[in-house]
Each structure stands twice: as structure tokens, then as C-alpha cells.
C-alpha positions as CSV (number, residue, x, y, z in Angstrom):
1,X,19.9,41.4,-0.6
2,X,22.1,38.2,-2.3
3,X,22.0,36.7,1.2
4,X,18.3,36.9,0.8
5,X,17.9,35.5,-2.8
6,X,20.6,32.7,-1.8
7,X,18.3,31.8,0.6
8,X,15.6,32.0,-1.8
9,X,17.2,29.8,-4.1
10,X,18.1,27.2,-1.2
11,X,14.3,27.2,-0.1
12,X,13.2,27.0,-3.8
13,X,15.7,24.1,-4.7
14,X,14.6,22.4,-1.3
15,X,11.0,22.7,-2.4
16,X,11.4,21.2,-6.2
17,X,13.2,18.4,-4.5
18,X,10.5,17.5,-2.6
19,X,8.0,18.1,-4.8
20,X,10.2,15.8,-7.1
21,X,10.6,12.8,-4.7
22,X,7.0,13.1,-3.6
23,X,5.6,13.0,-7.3
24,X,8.6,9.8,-7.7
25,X,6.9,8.2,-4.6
26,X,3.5,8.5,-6.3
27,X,4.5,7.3,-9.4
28,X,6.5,4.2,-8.1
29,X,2.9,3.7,-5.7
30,X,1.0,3.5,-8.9
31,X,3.1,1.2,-10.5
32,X,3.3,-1.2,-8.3
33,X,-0.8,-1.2,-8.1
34,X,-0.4,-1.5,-11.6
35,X,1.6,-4.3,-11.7
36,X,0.4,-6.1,-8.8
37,X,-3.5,-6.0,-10.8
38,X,-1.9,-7.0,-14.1
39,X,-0.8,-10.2,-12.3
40,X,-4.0,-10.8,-10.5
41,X,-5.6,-11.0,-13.6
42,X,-2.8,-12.9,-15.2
43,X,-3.8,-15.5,-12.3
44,X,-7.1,-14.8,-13.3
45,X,-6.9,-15.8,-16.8
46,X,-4.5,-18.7,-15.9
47,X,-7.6,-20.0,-13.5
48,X,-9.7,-19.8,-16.3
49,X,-7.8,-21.5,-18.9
50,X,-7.2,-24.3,-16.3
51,X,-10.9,-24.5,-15.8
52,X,-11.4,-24.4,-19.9
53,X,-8.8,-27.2,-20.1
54,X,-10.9,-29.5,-17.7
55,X,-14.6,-28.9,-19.5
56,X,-12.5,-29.5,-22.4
57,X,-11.5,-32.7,-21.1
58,X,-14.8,-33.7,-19.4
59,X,-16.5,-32.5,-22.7
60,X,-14.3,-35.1,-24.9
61,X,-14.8,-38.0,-22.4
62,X,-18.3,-37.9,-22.3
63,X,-18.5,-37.6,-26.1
64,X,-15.6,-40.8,-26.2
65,X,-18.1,-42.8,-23.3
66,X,-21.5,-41.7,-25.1
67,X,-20.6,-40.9,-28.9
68,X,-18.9,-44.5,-29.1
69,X,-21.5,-46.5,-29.4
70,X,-24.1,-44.5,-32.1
71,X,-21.8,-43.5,-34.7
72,X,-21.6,-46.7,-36.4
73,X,-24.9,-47.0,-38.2
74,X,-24.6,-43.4,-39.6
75,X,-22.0,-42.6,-42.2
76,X,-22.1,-38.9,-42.1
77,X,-20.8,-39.6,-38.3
78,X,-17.8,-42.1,-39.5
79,X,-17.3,-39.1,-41.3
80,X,-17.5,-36.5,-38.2
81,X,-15.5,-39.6,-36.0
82,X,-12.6,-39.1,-38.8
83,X,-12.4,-35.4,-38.6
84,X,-12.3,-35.2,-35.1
85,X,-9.1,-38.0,-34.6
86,X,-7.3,-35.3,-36.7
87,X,-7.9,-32.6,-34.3
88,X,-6.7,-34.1,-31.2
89,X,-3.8,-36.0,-32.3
């Protein structure tokens, strides 16, 4: 009988092991979907910002080409023009 329960303790430790390295395997596959979807959507959101930057910019031409010229004979905009020289310098 303790040749069979060696064997039994052979087939039992072969078993865990590969129950081990098959839940590792499925682990490590997880984690690199994971991390390969958190830096899509770090792309993503780089995209995004890139695309905010340029409305941004469009945004403060067009108020630079069409804001220029009718400010002048209202204070309350000399006022506005002054605030907004502070935020973009």
C-alpha cells in the first residue's frame, strides 16, 4: 500500500501543478487584456484631448478674427477683453 499512496501523492502534486500553471496562464491572459484596453483608452483620451486642444484653438481664433472689431464701443467688453488676456498668458 505506500507504493500506492506514493503514487497517489505523485499524481496529486502533478495535478495541483497543473491546475497552478493553468490558473497562472489565465491570470497572466487577463492581464495583458487588461493592460492592453487601459492603453487603448489612454490613446483614446489622448485623441480626445488633441481634438479639445484644436476646437480650443479654432474657438479663440475665431473670437481673436470676429470679437476684434465690436468690443470697442462697449465697456462691459473692454472689461471681458481684459479678463480674458489674463487667462491665456
Amino acid at each position: 500500500m505506500d507504493g500506492h499512496d506514493s503514487e497517489d501523492s505523485k499524481q496529486s502534486t502533478a495535478d495541483m501543478s497543473a491546475f497552478v500553471q493553468n490558473l497562472l496562464q489565465q491570470m497572466q491572459t487577463r492581464f495583458q487584456s487588461m493592460s492592453d484596453n487601459i492603453v487603448t483608452k489612454i490613446d483614446e483620451m489622448g485623441n480626445r484631448i488633441n481634438e479639445l486642444e484644436r476646437s480650443i484653438g479654432d474657438l479663440r481664433t475665431e473670437m481673436g478674427i470676429e470679437g476684434s472689431p465690436s468690443p470697442a464701443p462697449q465697456s462691459k467688453s473692454d472689461e471681458d477683453g481684459g479678463k480674458q488676456d489674463e487667462g491665456s498668458a
